[in-house]
C-alpha positions as CSV (number, residue, x, y, z in Angstrom):
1,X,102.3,-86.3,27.4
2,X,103.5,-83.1,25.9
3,X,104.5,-79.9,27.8
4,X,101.7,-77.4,28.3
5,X,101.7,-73.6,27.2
6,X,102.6,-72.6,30.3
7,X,105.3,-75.0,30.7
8,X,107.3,-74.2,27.3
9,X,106.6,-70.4,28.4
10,X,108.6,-70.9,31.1
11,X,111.1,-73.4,29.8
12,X,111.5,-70.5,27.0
13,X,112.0,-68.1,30.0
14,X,114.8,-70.3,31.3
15,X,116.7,-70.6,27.7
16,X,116.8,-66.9,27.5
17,X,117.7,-66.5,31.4
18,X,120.8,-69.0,29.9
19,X,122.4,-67.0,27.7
20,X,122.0,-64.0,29.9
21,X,124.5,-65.8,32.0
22,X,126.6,-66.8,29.6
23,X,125.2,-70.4,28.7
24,X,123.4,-71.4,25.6
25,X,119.7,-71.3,25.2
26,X,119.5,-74.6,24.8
27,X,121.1,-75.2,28.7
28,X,118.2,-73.3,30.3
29,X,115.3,-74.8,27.8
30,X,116.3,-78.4,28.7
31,X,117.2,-77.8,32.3
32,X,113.8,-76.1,32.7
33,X,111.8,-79.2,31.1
34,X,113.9,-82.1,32.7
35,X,113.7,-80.6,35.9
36,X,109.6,-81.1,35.3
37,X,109.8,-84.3,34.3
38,X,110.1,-84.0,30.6
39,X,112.5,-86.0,28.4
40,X,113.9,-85.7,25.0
41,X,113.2,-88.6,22.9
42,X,115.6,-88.5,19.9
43,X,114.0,-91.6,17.9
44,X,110.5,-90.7,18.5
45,X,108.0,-89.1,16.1
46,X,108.3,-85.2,15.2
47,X,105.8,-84.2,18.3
48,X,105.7,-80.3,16.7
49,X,102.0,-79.0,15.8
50,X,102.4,-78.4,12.5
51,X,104.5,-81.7,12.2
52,X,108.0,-80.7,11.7
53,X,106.5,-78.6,8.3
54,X,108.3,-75.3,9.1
55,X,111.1,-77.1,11.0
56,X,111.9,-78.7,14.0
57,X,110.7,-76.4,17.5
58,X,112.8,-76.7,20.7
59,X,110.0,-78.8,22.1
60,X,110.1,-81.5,19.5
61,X,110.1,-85.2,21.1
62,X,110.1,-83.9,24.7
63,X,107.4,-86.2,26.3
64,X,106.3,-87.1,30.1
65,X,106.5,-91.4,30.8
């Protein structure tokens, strides 16, 4: 299971929260969608909607179970 709209909306809202306090992006984003359940993958599939064609998105290989 992938993260909804509405979760990577709000795990977006935490990256940028991030580097308003001085962190990277990347601190809030993951925070955000481990703290739902979410975890990054590394050796699965490309899990991007247009499969990795324009590059990898910050959601790539996060999955639920």
């Amino acid at each position: 299971m992938q993260p909804t709209r509405e979760e990577l909306r709000q795990a977006f809202e935490a990256g940028f929260q991030s580097i308003d306090e001085g962190d990277s992006f990347y601190t809030g984003f993951h925070a955000f969608l481990e703290s739902r359940g979410y975890r990054k993958q590394d050796n699965a599939l490309c899990t991007c909607r247009d499969g990795g064609a324009h590059g990898h998105l910050p959601e790539c290989r996060w999955v639920k179970g």
